[in-house]
N, C-alpha and C positions, 0 to 999 in steps of 0.2 A: 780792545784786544782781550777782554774778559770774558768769559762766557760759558765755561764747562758747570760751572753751580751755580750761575743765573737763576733766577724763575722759568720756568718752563713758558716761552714762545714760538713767535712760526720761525724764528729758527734754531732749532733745538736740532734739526738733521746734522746742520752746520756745527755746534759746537759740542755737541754730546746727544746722540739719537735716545739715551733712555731716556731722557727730559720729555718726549713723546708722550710716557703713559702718564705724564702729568698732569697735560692739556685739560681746561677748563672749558673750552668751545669744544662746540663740533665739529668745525673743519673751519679750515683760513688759506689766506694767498697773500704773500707778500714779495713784493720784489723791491732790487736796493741798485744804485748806478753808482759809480766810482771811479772821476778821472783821475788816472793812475799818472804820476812821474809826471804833473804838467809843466813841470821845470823845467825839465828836458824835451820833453815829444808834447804838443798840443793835443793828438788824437788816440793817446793810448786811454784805454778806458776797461772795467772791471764790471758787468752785467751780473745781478742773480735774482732769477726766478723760482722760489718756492713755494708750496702747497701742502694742507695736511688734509686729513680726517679722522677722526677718532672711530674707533672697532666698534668698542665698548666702554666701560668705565675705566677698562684697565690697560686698555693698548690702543694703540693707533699706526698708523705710517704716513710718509712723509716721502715723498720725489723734490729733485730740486736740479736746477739747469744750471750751470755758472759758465759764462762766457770769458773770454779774456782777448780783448784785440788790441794787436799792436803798431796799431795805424798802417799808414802807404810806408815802404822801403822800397826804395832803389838798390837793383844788384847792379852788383859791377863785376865785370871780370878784373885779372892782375893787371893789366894794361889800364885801367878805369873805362875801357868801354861799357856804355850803359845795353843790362840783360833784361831789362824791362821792371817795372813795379808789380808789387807783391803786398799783403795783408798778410800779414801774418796772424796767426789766431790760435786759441784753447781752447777745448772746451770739455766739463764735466757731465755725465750724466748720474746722480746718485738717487738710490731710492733705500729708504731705514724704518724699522719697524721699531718700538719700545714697548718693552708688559711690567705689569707692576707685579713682583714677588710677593709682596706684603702692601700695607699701609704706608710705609715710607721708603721701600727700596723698590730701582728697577734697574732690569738692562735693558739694552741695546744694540743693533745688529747697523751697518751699512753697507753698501755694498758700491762701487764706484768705478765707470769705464770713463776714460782717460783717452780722450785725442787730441795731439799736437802735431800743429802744423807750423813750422816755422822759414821754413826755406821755398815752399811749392814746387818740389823737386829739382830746384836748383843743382847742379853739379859745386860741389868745394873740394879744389883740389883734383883729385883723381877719382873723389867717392860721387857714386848719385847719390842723394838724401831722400827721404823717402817720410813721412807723417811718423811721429810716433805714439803709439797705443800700450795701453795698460788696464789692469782691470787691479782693485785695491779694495778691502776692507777695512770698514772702524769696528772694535768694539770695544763697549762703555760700561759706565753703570753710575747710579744717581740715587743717592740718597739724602731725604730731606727732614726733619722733625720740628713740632710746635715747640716753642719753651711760653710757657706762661700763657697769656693770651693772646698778647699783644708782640709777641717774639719769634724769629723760624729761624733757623739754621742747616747748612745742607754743604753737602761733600760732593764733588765730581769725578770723574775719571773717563778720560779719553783716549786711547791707542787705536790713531788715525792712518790711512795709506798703508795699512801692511798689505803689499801685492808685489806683483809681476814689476821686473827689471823694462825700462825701458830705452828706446836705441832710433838715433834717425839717420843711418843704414845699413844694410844688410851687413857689412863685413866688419862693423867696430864692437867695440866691446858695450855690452850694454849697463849703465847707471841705475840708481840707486833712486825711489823715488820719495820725498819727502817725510818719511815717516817718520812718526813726531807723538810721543806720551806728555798727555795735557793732566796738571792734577791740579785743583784749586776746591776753594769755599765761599762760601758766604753767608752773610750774617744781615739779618731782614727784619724791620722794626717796625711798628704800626705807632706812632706818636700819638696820633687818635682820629678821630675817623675825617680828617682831611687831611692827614699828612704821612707820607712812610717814607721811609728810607733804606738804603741797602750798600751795602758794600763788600766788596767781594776779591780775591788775590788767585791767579792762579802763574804756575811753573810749569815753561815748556824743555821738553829736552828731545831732540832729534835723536833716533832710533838708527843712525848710518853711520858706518866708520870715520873716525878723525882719520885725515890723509897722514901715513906715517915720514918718518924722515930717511931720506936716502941715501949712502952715499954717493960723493962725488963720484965721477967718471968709473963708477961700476954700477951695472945695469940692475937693476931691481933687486939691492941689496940694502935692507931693512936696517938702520941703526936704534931707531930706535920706535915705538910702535907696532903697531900689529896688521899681518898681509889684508888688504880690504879689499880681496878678490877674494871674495863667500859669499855664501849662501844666504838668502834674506833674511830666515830665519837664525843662522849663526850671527849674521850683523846685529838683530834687535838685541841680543845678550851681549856681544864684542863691543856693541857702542857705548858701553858704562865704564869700559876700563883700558881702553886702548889707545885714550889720548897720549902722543908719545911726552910731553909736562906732567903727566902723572897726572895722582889726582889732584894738585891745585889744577890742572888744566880742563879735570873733567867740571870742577866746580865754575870753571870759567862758562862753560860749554850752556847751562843753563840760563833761560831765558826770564826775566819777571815780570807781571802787568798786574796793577791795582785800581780798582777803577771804585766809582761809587754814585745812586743813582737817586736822585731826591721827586719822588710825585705830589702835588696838590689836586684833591678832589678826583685823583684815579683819571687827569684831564690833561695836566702840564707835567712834562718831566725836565729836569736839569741833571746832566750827566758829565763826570769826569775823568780823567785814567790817566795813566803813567806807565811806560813800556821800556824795559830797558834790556840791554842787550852788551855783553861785554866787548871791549875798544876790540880785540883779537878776534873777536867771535862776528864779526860783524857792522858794529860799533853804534847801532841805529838805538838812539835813544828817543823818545817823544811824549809830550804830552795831548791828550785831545781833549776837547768840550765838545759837550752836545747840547740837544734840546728835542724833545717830542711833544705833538700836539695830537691827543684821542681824541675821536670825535664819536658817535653812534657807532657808525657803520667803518671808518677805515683811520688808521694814525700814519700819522708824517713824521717820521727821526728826519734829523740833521745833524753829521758829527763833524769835526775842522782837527787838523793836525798840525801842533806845532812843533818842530824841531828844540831839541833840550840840551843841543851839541853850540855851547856859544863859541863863535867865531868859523863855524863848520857850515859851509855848505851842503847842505842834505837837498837832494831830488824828494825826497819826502815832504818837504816844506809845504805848509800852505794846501795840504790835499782835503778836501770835501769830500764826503758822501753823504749819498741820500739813500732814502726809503719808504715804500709806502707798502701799509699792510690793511690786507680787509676782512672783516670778518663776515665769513661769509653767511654764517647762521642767524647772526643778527640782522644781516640784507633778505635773506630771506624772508625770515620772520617779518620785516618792516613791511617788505612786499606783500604778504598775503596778506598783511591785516591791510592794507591801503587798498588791495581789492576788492578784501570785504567789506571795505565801508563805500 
């Protein structure tokens, strides 16, 4: 769960688009699968297909697909008569551009339409439901510097999902979509020329109103907190002080993740992290391992999650993903010269 001051990879759309003008290939394709919650559902699962190419030396852009299905559901009406099975599904389309300002700084732009399907027009209640859509902006900026020779250092910033309210149907009141200020670093060591190392911390804080408190048996009357029926843009500023705990509650509100990334020979990587999340806020605390294998032309990640909640049953427990990424410059290249010989 690290990734805003990474090293610039194929997915940089994903965790900070200026990491884009970093890019050392000329273009790549990676994609990653993730059975989601198999604690609970056997067939929910988490798809992402991404792609870059570089401009020039100083910019590039980046598309990328992300799926979310939530397996077969059975609707029922209030009687439990069976209304037939349903897929429900997500899905993102994003596309991000990065330029470098300088030698060490850059931004970046993304841009991101939002469809959710979660009902298939099911009737709840008295409402028909209906898909809901959105369209959302990131923007970032990345900056990275050498120390010594064998040293780098680099700062992120991400403000992801600022867009369009979204609603699944026409008469309710429309939600708040995920937006979320990612700030982190990392610190990048060359030991010597078989071994490096990296480690890296970054801090999320969600961009949306803490729900205020009400009182009893009077109708939308505020005790304490602030009205969270605004404006998007009055929400990204309302969200730093409106928790109705004050600010111990806003400090609760923030998220942490540390992770750290060990390669031999630019071939084997060993990766680990820690993710935590306050008990009120959520409570989802974890640790993961990983491991990657480079090869010429494509690498294989594998990351595993383990739950950091002892005695706590987490649906997170025990999640897997995968990845595989290609570079496609290097298949190229491998390609014509195997023609020309």
């Amino acid at each position: 769960e690290v990734g805003v001051a990474t090293r610039a990879d194929i997915y940089s759309l994903h965790w900070n688009p200026a990491k884009l003008a970093f890019l050392n290939n000329q273009s790549g394709l990676g994609v990653s699968y993730t059975p989601w919650l198999s604690k609970l559902v056997p067939d929910i699962s988490l798809s992402y297909l991404t792609g870059y190419s570089k401009i020039n030396d100083n910019s590039a852009w980046s598309a990328a697909l992300r799926y979310f299905s939530l397996g077969n559901i059975t609707f029922t009406d209030e009687t439990g008569a069976n209304l037939g099975t349903y897929n429900p599904n997500e899905y993102t389309f994003d596309f991000g551009y990065g330029m470098k300002f300088n030698t060490n700084l850059s931004g970046g732009l993304a841009m991101r339409y939002i469809y959710s399907n979660l009902t298939g027009g099911q009737n709840v209640g008295e409402y028909e439901t209906e898909p809901g859509t959105a369209f959302a902006v990131d923007l970032s900026a990345y900056y990275e510097s050498d120390l010594l020779e064998k040293n780098q250092w680099a700062v992120g910033l991400n403000i992801s999902n600022i867009g369009t309210k979204i609603s699944y149907t026409a008469n309710e009141e429309k939600d708040f979509l995920p937006m979320n200020l990612k700030l982190g670093g990392r610190y990048s060591m060359n030991i010597d020329d078989f071994n490096k190392f990296s480690v890296a911390f970054d801090v999320n804080k969600l961009l949306v109103p803490t729900p205020p408190v009400y009182a009893e048996n009077v109708q939308d009357s505020i005790i304490a907190g602030q009205d969270p029926d605004v404006s998007v843009i009055q929400a990204i500023f309302q969200s730093f002080g409106d928790a109705p705990g004050g600010i111990q509650e806003e400090w609760r509100e923030l998220m942490y993740s540390i992770g750290f990334e060990y390669w031999y020979q630019n071939q084997f990587a060993l990766r680990g992290g820690y993710f935590h999340e306050h008990e009120t806020k959520g409570n989802r605390k974890y640790f993961t391992l990983g491991a990657g294998l480079k090869m010429n032309v494509f690498t294989l990640d594998f990351a595993y999650l383990v739950t950091a909640n002892p005695g706590v049953k987490s649906p997170l427990e025990n999640t897997m993903r995968f990845s595989l990424t290609f570079d496609i410059g290097t298949f190229t290249s491998s390609f014509s010269s195997e023609s020309d010989n």
